[in-house]
C-alpha positions as CSV (number, residue, x, y, z in Angstrom):
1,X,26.1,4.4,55.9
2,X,27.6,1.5,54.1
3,X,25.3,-1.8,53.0
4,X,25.9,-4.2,50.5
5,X,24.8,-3.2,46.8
6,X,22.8,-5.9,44.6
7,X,25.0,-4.7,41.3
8,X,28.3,-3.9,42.6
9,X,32.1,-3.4,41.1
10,X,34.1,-2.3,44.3
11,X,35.0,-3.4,47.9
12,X,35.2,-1.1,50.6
13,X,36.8,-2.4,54.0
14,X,36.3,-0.7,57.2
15,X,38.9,-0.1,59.9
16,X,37.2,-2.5,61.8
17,X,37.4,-5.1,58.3
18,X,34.0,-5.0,58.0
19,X,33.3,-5.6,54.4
20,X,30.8,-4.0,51.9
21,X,30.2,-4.8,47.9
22,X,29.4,-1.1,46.6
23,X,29.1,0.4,43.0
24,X,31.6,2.9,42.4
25,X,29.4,5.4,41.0
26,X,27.6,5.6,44.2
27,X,30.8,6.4,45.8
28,X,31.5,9.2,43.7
29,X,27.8,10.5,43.4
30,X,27.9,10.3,47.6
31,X,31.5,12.2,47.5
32,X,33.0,8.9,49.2
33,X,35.7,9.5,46.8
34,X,38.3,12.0,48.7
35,X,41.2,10.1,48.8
36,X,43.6,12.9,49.0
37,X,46.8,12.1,50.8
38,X,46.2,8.2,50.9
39,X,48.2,5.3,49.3
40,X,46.9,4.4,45.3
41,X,47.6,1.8,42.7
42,X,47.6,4.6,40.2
43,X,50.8,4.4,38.3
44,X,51.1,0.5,39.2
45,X,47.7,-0.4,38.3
46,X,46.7,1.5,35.6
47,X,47.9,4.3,33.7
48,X,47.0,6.8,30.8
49,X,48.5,8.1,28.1
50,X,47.2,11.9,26.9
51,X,47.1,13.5,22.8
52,X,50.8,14.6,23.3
53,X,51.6,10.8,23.9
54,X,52.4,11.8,28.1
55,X,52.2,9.3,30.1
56,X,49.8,9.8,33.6
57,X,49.1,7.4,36.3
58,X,45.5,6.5,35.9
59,X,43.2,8.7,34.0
60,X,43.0,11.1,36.8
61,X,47.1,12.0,35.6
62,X,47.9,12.0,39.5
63,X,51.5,11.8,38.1
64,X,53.5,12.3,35.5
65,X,55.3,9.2,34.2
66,X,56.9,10.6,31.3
67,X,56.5,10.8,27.3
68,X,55.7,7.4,25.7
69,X,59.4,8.6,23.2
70,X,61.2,8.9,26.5
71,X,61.9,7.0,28.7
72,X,58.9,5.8,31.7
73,X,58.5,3.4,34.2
74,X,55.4,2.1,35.6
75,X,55.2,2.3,39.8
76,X,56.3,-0.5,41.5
77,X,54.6,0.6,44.1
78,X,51.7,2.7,45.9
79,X,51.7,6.6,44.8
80,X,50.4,9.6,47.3
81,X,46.5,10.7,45.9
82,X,47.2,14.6,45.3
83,X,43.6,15.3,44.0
84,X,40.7,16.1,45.9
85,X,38.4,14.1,44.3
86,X,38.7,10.9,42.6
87,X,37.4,11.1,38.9
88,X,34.3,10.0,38.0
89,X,35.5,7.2,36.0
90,X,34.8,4.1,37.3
91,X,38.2,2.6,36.4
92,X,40.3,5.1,38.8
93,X,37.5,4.3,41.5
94,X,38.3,1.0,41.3
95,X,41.9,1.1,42.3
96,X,43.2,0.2,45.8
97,X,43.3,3.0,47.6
98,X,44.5,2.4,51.5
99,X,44.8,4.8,54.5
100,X,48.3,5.8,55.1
């Protein structure tokens, strides 16, 4: 299923730590992107912030951090994906996700 892509922004590792260079939009246009219940960097990798000024981990707003007035902490560590999907943005592709 997996081979190595010649323009590629992502690594995928196996259960067996076999290795393959991928483009995220491939993921997501395959629907390799169902990370629902796993371990993401979301919250400690990247976050978003909304019109009302609420603060989301990643732009898929897995979870809410708080109100940029208030205070909010980034995650120190890996949140639970609750969605089940990834977006289609490439930047919330491109966070860790791991198998819990």
């Amino acid at each position: 299923m997996f081979e190595d892509h010649q323009y590629y922004n992502c690594k995928v590792t196996l259960d067996n730590g076999q290795e393959f260079r991928i483009s995220a939009n491939w993921m997501h246009n395959n629907n390799l992107d169902q990370w629902q219940g796993w371990a993401c960097a979301a919250g400690s990798k990247r976050i978003s912030v909304d019109k009302n000024f609420n603060v989301y981990s990643a732009l898929c707003n897995n979870d809410l951090l708080g109100n940029i007035f208030t205070n909010w902490d980034i995650f120190t560590s890996p949140t639970t994906c609750k969605k089940s999907r990834c977006t289609g943005c490439t930047d919330d592709l491109l966070i860790e996700k791991r198998k819990i």
